[in-house]
N, CA, C and O atoms as CSV, one atom per row, in Angstrom:
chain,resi,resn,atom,element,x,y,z
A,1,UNK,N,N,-37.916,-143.953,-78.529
A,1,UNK,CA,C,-38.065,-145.380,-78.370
A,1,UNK,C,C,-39.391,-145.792,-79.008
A,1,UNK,O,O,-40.423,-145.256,-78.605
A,2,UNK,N,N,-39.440,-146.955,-80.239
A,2,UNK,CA,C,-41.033,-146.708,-80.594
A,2,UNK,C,C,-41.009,-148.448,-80.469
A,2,UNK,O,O,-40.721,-149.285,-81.324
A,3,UNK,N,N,-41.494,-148.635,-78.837
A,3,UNK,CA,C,-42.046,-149.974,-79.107
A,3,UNK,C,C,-43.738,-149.684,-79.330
A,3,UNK,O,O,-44.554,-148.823,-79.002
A,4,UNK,N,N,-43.706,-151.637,-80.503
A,4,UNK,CA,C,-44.851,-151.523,-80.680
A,4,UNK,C,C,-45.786,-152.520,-79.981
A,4,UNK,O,O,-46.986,-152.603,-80.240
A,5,UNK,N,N,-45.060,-153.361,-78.962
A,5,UNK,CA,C,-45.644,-154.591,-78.144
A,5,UNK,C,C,-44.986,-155.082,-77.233
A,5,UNK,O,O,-43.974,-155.775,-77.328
A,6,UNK,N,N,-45.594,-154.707,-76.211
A,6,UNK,CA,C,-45.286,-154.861,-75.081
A,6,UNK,C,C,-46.186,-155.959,-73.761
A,6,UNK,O,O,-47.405,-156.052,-73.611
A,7,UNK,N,N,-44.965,-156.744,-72.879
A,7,UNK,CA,C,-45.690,-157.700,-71.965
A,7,UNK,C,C,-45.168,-157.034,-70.652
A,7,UNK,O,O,-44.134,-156.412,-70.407
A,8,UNK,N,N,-46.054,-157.321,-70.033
A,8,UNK,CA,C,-45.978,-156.986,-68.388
A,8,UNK,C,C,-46.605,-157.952,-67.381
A,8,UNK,O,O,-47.799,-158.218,-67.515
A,9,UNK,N,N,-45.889,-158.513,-66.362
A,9,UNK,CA,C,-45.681,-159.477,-65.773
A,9,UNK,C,C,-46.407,-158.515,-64.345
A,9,UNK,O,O,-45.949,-157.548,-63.736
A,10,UNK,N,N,-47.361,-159.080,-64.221
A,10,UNK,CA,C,-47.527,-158.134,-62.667
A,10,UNK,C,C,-47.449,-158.764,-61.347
A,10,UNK,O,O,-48.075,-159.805,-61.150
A,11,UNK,N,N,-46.786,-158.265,-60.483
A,11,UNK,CA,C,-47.087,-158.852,-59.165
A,11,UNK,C,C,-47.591,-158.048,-58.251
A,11,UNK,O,O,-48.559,-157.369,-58.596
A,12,UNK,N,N,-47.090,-157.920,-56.908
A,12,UNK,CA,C,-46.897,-157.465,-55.904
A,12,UNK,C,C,-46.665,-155.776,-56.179
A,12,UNK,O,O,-47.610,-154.995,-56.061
A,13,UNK,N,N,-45.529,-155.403,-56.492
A,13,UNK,CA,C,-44.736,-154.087,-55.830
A,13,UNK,C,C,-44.373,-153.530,-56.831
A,13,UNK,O,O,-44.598,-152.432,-57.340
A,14,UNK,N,N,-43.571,-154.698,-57.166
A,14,UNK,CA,C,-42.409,-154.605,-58.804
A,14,UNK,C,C,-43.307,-155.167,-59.664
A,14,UNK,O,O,-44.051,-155.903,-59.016
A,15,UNK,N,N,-43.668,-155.156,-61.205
A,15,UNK,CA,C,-43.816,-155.159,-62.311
A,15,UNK,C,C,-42.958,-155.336,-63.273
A,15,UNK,O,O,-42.249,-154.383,-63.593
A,16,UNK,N,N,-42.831,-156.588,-63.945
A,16,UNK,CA,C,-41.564,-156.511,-64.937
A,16,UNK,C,C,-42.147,-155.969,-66.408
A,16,UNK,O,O,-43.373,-155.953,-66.523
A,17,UNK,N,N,-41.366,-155.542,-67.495
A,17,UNK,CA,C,-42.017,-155.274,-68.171
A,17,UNK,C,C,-41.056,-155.821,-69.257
A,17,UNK,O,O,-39.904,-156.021,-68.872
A,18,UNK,N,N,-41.424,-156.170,-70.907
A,18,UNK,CA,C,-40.454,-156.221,-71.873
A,18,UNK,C,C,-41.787,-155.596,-73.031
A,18,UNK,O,O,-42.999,-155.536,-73.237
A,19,UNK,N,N,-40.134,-155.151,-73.627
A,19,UNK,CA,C,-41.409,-154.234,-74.505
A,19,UNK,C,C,-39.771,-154.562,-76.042
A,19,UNK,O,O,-38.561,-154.444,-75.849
A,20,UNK,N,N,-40.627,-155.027,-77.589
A,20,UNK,CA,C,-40.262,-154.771,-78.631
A,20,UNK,C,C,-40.492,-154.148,-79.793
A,20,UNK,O,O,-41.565,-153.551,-79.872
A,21,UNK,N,N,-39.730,-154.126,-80.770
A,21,UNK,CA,C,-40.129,-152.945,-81.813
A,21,UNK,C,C,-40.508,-153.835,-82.935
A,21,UNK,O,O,-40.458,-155.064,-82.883
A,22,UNK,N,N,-40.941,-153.037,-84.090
A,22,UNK,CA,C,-41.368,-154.148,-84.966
A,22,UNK,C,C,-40.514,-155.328,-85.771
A,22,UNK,O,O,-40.951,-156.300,-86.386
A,23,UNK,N,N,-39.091,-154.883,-85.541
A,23,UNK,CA,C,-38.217,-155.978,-86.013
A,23,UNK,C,C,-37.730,-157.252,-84.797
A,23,UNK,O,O,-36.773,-158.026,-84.811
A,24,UNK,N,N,-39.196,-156.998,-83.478
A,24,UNK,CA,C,-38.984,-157.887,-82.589
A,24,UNK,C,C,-37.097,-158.103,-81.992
A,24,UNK,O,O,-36.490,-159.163,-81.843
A,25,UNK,N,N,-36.632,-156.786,-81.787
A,25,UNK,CA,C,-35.675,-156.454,-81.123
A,25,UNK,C,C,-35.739,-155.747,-79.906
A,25,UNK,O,O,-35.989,-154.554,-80.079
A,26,UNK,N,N,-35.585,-156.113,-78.647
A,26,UNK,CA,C,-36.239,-155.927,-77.304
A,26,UNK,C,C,-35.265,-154.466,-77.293
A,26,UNK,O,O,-34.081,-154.162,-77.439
A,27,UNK,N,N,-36.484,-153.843,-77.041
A,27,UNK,CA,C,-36.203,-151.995,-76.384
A,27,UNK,C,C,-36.802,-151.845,-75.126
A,27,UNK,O,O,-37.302,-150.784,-74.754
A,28,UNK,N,N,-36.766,-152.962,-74.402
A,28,UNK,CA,C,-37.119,-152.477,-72.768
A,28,UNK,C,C,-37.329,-153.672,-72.020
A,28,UNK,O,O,-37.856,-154.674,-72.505
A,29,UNK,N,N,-37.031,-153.605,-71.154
A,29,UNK,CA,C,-36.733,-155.092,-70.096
A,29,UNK,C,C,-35.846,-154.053,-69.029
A,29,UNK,O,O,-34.718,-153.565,-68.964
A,30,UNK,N,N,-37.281,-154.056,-68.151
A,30,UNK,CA,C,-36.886,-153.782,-66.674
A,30,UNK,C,C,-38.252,-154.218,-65.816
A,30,UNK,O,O,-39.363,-154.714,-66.006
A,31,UNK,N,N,-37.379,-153.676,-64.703
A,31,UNK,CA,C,-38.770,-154.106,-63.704
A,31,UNK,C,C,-39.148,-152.535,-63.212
A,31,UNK,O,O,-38.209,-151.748,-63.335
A,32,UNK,N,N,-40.184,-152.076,-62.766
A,32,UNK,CA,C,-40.768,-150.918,-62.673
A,32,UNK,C,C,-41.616,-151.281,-61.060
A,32,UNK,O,O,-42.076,-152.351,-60.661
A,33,UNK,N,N,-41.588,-150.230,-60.543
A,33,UNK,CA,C,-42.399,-150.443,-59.424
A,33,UNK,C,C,-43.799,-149.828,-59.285
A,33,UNK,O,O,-43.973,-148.954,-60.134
A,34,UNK,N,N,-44.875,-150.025,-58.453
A,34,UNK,CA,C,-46.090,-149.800,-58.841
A,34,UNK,C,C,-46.123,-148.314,-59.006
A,34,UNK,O,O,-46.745,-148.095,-60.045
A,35,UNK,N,N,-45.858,-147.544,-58.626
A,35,UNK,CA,C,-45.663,-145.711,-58.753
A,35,UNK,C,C,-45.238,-145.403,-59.727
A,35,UNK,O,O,-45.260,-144.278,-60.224
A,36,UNK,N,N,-44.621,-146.714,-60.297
A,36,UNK,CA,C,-43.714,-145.956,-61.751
A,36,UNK,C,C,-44.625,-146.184,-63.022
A,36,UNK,O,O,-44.426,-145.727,-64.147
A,37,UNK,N,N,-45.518,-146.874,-62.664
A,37,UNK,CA,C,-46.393,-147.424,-63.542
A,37,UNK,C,C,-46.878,-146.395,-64.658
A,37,UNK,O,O,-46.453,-146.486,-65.810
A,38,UNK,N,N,-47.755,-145.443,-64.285
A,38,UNK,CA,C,-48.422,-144.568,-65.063
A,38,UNK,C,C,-47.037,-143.904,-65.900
A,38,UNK,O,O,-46.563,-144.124,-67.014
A,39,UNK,N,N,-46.676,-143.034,-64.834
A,39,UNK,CA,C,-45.461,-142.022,-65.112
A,39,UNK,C,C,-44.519,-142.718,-66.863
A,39,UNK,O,O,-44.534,-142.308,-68.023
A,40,UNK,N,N,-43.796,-143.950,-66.136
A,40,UNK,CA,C,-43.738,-143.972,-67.635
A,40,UNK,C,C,-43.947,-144.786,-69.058
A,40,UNK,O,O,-43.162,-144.983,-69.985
A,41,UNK,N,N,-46.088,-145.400,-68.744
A,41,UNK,CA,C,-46.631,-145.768,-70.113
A,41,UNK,C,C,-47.107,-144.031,-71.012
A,41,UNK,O,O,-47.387,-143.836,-72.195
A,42,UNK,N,N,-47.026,-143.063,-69.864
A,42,UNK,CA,C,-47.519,-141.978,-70.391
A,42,UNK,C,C,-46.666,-141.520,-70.900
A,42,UNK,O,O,-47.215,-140.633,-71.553
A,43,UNK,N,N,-44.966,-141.427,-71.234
A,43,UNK,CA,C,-44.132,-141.082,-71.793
A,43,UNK,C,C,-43.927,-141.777,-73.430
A,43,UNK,O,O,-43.285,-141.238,-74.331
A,44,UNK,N,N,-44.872,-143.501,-73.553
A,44,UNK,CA,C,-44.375,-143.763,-74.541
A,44,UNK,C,C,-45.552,-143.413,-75.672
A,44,UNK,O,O,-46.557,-142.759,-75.392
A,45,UNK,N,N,-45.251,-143.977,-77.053
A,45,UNK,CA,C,-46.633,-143.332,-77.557
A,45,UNK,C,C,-46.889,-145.017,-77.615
A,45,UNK,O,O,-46.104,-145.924,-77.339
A,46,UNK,N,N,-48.579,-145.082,-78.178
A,46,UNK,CA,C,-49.565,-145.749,-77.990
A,46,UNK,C,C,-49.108,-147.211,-78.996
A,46,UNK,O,O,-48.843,-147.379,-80.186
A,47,UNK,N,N,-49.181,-147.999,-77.920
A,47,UNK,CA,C,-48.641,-149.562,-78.375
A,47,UNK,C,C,-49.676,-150.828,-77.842
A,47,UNK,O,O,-50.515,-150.557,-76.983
A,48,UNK,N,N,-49.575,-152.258,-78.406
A,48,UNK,CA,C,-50.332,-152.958,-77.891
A,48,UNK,C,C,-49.483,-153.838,-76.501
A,48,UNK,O,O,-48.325,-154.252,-76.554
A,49,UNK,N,N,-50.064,-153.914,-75.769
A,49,UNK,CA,C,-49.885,-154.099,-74.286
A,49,UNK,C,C,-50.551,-155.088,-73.732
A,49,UNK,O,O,-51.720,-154.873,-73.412
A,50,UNK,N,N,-50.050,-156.198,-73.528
A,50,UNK,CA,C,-50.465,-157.875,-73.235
A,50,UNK,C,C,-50.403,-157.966,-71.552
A,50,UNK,O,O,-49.392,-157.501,-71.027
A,51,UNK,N,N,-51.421,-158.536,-70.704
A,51,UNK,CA,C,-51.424,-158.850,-69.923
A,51,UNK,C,C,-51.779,-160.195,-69.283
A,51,UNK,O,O,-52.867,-160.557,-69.731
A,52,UNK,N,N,-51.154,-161.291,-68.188
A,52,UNK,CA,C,-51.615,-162.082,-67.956
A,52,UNK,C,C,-53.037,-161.880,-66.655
A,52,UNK,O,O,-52.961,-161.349,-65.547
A,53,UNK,N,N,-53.867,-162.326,-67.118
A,53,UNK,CA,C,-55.067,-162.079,-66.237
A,53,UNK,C,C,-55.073,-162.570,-64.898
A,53,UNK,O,O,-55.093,-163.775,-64.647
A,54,UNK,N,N,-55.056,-161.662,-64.019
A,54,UNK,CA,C,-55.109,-161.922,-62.512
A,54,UNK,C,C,-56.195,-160.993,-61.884
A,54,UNK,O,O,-57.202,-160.412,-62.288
A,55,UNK,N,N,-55.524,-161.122,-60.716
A,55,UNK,CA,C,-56.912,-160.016,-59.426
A,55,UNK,C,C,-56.760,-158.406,-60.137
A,55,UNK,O,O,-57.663,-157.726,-60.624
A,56,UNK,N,N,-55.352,-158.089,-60.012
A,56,UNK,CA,C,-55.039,-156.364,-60.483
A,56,UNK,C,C,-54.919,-156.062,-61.874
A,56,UNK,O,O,-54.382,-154.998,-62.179
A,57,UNK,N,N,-55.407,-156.962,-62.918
A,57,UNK,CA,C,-55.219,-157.018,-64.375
A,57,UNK,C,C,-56.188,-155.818,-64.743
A,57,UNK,O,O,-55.711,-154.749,-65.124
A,58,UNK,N,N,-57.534,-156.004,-64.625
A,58,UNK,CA,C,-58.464,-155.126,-64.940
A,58,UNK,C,C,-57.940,-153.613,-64.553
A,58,UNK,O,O,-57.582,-152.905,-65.494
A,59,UNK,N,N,-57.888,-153.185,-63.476
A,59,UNK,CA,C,-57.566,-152.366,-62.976
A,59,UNK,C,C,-56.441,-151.577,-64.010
A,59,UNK,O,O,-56.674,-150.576,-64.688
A,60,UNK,N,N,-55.162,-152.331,-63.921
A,60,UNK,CA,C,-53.887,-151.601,-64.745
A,60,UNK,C,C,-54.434,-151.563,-66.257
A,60,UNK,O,O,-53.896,-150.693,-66.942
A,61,UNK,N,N,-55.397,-152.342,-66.897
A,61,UNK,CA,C,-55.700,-152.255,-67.891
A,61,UNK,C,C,-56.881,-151.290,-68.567
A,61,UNK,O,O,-57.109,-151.067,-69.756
A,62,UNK,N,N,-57.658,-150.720,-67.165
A,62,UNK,CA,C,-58.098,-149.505,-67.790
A,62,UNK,C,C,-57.171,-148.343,-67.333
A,62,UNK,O,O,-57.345,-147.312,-67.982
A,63,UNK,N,N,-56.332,-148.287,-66.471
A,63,UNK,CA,C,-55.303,-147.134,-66.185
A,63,UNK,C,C,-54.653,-146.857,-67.684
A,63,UNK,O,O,-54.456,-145.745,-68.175
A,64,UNK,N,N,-54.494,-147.576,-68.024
A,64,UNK,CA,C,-53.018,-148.350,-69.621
A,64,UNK,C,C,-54.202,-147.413,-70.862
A,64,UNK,O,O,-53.887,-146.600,-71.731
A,65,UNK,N,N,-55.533,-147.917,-70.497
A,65,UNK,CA,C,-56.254,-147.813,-71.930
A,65,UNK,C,C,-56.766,-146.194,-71.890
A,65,UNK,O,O,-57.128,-145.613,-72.913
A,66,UNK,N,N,-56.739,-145.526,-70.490
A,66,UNK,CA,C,-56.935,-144.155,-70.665
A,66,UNK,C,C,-55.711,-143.107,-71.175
A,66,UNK,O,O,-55.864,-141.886,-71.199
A,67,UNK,N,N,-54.598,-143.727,-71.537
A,67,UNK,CA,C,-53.021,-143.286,-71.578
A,67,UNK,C,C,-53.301,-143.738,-73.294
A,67,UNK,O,O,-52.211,-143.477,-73.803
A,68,UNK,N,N,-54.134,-144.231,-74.316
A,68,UNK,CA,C,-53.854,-144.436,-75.504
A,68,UNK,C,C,-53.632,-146.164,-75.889
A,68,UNK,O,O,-53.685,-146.690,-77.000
A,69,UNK,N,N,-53.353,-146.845,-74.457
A,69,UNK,CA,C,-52.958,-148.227,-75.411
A,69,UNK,C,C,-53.677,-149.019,-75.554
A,69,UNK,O,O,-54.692,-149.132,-74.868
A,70,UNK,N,N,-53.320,-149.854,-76.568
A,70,UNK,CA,C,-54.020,-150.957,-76.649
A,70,UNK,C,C,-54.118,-151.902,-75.900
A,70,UNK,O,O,-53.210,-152.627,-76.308
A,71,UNK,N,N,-54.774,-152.626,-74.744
A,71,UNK,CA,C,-54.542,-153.717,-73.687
A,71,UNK,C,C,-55.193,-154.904,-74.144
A,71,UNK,O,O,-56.378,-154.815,-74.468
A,72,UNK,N,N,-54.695,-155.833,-74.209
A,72,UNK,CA,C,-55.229,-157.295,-74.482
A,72,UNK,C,C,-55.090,-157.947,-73.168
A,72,UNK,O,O,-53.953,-158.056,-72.709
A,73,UNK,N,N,-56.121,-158.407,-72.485
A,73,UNK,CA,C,-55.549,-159.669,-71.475
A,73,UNK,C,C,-56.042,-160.865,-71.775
A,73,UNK,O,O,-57.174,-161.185,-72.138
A,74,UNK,N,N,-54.917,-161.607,-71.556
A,74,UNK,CA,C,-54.490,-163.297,-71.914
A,74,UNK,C,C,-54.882,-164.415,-70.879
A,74,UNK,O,O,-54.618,-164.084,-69.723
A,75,UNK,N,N,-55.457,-165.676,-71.020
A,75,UNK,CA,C,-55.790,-166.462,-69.702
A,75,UNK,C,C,-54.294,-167.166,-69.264
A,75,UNK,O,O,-53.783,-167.774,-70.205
A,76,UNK,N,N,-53.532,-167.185,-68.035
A,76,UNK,CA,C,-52.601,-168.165,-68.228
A,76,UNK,C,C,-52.350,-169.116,-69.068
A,76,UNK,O,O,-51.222,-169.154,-69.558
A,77,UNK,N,N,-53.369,-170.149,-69.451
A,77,UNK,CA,C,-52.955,-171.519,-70.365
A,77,UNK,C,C,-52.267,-171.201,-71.149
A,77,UNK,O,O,-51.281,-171.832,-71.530
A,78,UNK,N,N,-52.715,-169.973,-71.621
A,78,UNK,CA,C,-52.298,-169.165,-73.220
A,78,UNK,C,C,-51.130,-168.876,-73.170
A,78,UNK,O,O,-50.435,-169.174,-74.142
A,79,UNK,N,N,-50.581,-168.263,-72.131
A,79,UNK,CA,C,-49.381,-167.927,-72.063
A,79,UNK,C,C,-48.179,-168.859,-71.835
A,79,UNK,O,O,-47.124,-168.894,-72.468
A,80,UNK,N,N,-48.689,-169.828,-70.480
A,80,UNK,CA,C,-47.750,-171.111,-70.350
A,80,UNK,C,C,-46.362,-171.384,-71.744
A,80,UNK,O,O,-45.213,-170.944,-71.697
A,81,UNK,N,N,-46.905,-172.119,-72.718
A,81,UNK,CA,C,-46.384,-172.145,-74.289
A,81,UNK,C,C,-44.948,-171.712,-73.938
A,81,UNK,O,O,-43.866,-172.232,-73.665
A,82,UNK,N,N,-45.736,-169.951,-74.152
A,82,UNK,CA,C,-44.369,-169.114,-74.614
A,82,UNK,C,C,-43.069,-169.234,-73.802
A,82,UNK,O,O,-41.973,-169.175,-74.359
A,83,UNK,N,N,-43.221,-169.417,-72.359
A,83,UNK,CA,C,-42.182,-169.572,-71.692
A,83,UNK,C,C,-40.837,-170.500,-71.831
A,83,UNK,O,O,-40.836,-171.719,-71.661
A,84,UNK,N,N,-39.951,-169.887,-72.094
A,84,UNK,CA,C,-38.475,-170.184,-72.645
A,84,UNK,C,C,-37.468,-170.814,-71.646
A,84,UNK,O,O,-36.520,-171.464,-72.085
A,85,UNK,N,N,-37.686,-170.604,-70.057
A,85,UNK,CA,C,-36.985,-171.153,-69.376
A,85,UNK,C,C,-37.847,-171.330,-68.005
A,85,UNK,O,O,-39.046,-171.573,-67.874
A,86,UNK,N,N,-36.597,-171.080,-66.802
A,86,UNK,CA,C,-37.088,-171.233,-65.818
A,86,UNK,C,C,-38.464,-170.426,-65.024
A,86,UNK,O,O,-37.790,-170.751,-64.047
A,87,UNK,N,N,-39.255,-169.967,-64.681
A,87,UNK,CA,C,-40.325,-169.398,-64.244
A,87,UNK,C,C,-39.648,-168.314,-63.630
A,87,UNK,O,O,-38.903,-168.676,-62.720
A,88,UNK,N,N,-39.678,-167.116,-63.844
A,88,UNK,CA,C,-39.371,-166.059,-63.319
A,88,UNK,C,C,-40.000,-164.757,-63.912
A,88,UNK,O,O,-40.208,-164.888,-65.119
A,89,UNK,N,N,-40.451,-163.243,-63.295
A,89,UNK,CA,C,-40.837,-162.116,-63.645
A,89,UNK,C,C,-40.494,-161.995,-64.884
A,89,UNK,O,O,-41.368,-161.814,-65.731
A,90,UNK,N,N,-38.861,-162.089,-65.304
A,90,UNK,CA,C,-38.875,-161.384,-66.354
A,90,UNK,C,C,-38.807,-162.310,-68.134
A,90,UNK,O,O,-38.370,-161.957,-69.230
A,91,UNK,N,N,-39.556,-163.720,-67.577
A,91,UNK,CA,C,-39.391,-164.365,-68.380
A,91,UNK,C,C,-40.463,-164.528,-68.767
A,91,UNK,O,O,-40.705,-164.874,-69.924
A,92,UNK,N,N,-41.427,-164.290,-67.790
A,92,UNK,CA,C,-43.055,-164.237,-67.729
A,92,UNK,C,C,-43.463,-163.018,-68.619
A,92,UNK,O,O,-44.370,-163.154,-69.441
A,93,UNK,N,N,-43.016,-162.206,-68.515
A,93,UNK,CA,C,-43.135,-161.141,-69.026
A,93,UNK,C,C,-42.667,-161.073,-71.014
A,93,UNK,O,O,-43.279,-160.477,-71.901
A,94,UNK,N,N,-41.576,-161.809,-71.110
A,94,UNK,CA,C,-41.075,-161.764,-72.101
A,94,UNK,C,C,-42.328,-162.663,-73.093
A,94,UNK,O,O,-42.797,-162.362,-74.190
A,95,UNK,N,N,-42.554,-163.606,-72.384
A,95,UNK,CA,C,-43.790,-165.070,-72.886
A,95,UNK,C,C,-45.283,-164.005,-72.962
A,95,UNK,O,O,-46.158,-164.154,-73.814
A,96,UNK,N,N,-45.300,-163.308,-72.248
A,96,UNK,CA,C,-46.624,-162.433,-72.520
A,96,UNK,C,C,-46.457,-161.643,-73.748
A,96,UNK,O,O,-47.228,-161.434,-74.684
A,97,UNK,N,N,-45.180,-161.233,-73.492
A,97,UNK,CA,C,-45.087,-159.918,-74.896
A,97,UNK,C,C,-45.428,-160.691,-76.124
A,97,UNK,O,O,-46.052,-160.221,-77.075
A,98,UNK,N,N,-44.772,-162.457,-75.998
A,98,UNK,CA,C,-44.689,-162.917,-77.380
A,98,UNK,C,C,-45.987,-163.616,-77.814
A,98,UNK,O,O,-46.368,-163.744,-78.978
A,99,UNK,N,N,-46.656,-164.081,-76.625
A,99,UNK,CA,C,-48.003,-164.687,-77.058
A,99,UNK,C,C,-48.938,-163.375,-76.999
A,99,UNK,O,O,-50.132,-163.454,-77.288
């Protein structure tokens, strides 16, 4: 699987994630739970990885950057834009990957 950009929506428990390749054809859209986290960014190889900035952003983003990736975090405003529909995890997520 070689994505090269990936968004992750964080909350609570669950984590959504969407991740595309360079012809911006989605190779991953699920939700992951916090345990699953490490286990499998360490399976993929090293991609850029968008986050919306909250309380646990920092945190997952040096976990992410000791595993090889690239982490960018984004202020909400920034992200707002991208959103395509109704407000939900995995749409949030999709609007991160793309902004």
């Amino acid at each position: 699987m070689t994505i090269t950009r990936m968004g992750i929506d964080l909350a609570k428990q669950v984590f959504q994630i969407h991740g595309v390749d360079q012809s911006e054809k989605v190779k991953a859209r699920k939700p992951l739970r916090r345990s699953q986290m490490v286990a499998y960014f360490s399976k993929l190889e090293s991609c850029l990885i968008g986050m919306e900035a909250c309380g646990s952003t920092h945190y997952w983003a040096r976990e992410l950057s000791k595993l090889g990736h690239d982490v960018r975090l984004m202020a909400p405003q920034f992200v707002k834009p991208y959103v395509k529909s109704n407000k939900n995890n995995a749409n949030d997520a999709e609007a991160i990957c793309e902004a």
